[in-house]
C-alpha positions in Angstrom: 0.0 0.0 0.0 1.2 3.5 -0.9 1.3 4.3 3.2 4.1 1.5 3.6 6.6 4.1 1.7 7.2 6.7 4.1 8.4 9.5 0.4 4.7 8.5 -1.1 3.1 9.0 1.7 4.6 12.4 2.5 4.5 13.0 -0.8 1.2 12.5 -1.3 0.0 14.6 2.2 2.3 17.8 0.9 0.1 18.0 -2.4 -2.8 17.2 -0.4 -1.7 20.1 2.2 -0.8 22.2 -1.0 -4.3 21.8 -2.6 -6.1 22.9 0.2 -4.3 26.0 1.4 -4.5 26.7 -2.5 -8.1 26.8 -2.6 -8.0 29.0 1.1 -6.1 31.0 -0.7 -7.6 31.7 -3.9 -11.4 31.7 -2.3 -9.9 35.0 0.1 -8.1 36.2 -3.5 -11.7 35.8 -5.7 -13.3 37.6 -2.3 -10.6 40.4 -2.8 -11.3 40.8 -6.4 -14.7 41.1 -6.3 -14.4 43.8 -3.0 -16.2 41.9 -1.1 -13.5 42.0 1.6 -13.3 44.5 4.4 -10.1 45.6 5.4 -10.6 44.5 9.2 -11.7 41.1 7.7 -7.9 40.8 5.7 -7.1 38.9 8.8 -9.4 35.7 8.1 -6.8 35.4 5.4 -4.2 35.2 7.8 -5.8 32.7 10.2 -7.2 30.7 8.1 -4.7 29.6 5.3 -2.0 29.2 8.2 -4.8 26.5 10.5 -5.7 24.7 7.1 -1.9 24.1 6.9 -1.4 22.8 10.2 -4.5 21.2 10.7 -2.9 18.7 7.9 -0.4 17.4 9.5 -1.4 14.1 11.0 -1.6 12.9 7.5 2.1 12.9 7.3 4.1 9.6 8.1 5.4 8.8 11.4 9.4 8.6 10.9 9.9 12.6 10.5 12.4 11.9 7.8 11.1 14.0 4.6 7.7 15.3 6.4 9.3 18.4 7.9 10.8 19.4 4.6 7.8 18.2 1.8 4.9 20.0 4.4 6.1 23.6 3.7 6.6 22.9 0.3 3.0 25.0 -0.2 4.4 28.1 1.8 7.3 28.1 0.2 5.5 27.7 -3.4 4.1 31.0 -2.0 7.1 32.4 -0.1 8.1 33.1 -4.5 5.0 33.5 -5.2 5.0 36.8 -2.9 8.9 37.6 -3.7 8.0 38.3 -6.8 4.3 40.0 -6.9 6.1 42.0 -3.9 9.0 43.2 -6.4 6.7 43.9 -9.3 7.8 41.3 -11.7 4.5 40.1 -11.7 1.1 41.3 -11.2 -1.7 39.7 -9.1 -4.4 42.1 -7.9 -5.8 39.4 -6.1 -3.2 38.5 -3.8 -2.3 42.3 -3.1 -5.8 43.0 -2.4 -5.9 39.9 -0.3 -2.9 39.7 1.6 -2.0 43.8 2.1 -3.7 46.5 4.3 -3.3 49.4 1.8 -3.1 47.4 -1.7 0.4 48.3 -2.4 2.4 45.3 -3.6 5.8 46.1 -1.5 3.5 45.1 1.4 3.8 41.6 -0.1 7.6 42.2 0.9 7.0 42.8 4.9 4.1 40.7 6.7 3.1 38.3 4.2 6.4 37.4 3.3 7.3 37.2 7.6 4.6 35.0 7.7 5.1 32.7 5.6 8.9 32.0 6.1 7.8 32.1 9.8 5.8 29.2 9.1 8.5 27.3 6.8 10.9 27.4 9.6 8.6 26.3 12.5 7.9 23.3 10.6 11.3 22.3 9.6 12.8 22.8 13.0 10.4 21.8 15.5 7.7 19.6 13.2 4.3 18.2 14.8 6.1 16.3 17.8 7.2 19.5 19.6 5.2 21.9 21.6 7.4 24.6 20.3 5.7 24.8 16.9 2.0 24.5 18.2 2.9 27.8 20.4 4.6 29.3 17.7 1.9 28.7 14.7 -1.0 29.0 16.8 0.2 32.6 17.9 0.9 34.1 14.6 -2.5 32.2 12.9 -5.0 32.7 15.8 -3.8 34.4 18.5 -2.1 37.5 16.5 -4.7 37.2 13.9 -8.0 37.2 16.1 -6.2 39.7 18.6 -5.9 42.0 15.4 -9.3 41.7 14.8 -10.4 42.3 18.2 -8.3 45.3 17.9 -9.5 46.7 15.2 -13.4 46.2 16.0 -13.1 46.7 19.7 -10.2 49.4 20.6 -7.2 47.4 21.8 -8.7 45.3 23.8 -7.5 41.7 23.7 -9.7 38.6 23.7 -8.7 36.1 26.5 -8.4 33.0 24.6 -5.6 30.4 24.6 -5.9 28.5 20.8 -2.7 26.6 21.8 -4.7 24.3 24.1 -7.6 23.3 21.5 -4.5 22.4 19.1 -2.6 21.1 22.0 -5.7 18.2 22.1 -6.0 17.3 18.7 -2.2 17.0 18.8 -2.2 15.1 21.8 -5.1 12.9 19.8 -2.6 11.4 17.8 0.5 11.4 19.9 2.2 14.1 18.7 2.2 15.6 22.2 1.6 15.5 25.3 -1.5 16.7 27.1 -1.7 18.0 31.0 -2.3 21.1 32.8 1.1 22.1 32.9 1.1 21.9 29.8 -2.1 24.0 29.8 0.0 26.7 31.8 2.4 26.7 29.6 0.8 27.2 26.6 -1.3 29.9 28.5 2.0 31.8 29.4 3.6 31.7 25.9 0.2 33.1 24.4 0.3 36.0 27.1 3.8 36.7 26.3 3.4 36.9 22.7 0.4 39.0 23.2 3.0 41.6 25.2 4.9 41.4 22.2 2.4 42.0 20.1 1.0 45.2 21.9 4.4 46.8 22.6 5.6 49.7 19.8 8.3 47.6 18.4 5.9 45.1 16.8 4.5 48.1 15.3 7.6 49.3 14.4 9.0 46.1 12.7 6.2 43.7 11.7 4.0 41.7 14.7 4.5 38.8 11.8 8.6 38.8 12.8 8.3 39.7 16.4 5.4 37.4 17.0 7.4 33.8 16.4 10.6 35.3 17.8 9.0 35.6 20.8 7.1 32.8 20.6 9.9 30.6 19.7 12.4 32.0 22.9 9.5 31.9 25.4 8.3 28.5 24.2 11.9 26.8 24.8 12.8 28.9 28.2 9.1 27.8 29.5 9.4 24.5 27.8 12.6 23.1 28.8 11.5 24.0 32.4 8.8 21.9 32.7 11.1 19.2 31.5 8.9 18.9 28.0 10.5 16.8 25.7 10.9 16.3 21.5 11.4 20.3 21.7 13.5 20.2 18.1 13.0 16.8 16.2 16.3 17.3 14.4 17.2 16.1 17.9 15.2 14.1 19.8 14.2 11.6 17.2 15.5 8.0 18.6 16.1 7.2 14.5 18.4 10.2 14.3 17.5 13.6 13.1 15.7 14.2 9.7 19.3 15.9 8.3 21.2 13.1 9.6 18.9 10.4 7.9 18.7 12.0 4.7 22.2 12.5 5.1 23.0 8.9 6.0 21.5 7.6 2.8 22.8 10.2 0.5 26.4 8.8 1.3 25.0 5.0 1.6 24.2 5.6 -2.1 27.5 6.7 -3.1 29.6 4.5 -1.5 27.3 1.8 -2.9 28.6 2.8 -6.4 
């Protein structure tokens, strides 16, 4: 069966993941087009394309090897897409209407293009198995996008909602992570400190889509490695080896079998 080979598999789950954060994507582009889009309402784009993405996940296979690198492949697809909309070799209304607050494609350039190498990284260093990369994702999709919102509609005030424990359970459903109430509190203190972050002039200043994950990321593994949580970085706790080592390994095995 095509799930007993680990590539097919993986394979197979990144054009699956690709296909539907494609169609996210071009229903919020068609929306755009059509001015049907508020500006407060440019943030749906931002939640949901980033939750469709993780929310696929669990269809990759277990051993970690090519998953962390063939998930992205989507974001980065668009990580060029944007580069080059964002330096006008390209036009694409749609995507500048959909992805930028004042339609101007250098936008493409600053948030967008934060956001989506954010993303691309998270995966490829931290991967399903570590709490790291729920904190991190789940901040800049749905706790910096819905706190945006909230901001915009309501003044600044914040909504109280920790998004990291919902994702921590369908996580933990599959045995990605662990699930307790210190890990509850933990999640619940990364999500405040990123919301700090978020609030404070130098988000403002820089782009809450680079200062955001920073944050994220350095809280998550001071907060993390205190509470003794493991599989932080799977290119180091995997009992196979990491996923650079393994590819690694048989690179070489096939040369020297020549």
């Amino acid at each position: 069966m095509w799930t007993e080979n680990p590539l097919v598999r993986d394979a197979g789950a990144a054009v699956l993941t690709g296909v539907a954060a494609a169609v996210v994507l071009r229903f919020w582009e068609e929306v755009a087009n059509r001015a049907l889009l508020e500006q407060v309402m440019l943030k749906l784009v931002h939640i949901t394309v980033g939750l469709v993405y993780f929310l696929m996940w669990p269809l990759f296979s277990p051993d970690d090897v090519y998953a962390p690198f063939l998930a992205p492949l989507i974001i980065v697809i668009n990580i060029i897409k944007v580069t080059v909309i964002g330096v006008g070799v390209v036009k694409d209304e749609g995507v500048v209407n959909s992805m930028t607050r004042h339609g101007d494609y250098r936008e493409l350039l600053k948030g967008p293009l934060y956001y989506a190498c954010a993303i691309t990284l998270t995966t490829i260093l931290f991967w399903r198995t570590s709490p790291i990369s729920i904190a991190v994702i789940c901040n800049l999709c749905a706790g910096d996008g819905v706190a945006d919102i909230a901001g915009r509609r309501f003044g600044q005030v914040k909504l109280p909602h920790n998004p990291e424990k919902s994702y921590m359970c369908y996580f933990n459903i599959f045995g990605f992570v662990e699930k307790s109430w210190t890990m509850v509190g933990a999640f619940g203190a990364i999500s405040l400190a990123a919301a700090v972050v978020e609030s404070l002039p130098i988000s403002t200043r820089l782009d809450d889509n680079l200062t955001v994950p920073l944050a994220s990321v350095l809280v998550s593994a001071l907060v993390f490695h205190f509470i003794g949580a493991t599989n932080l970085c799977c290119m180091s706790t995997d009992d196979r080896g990491s996923s650079i080592s393994a590819i690694a390994e048989m690179v070489f095995a096939g040369r020297s079998s020549k």
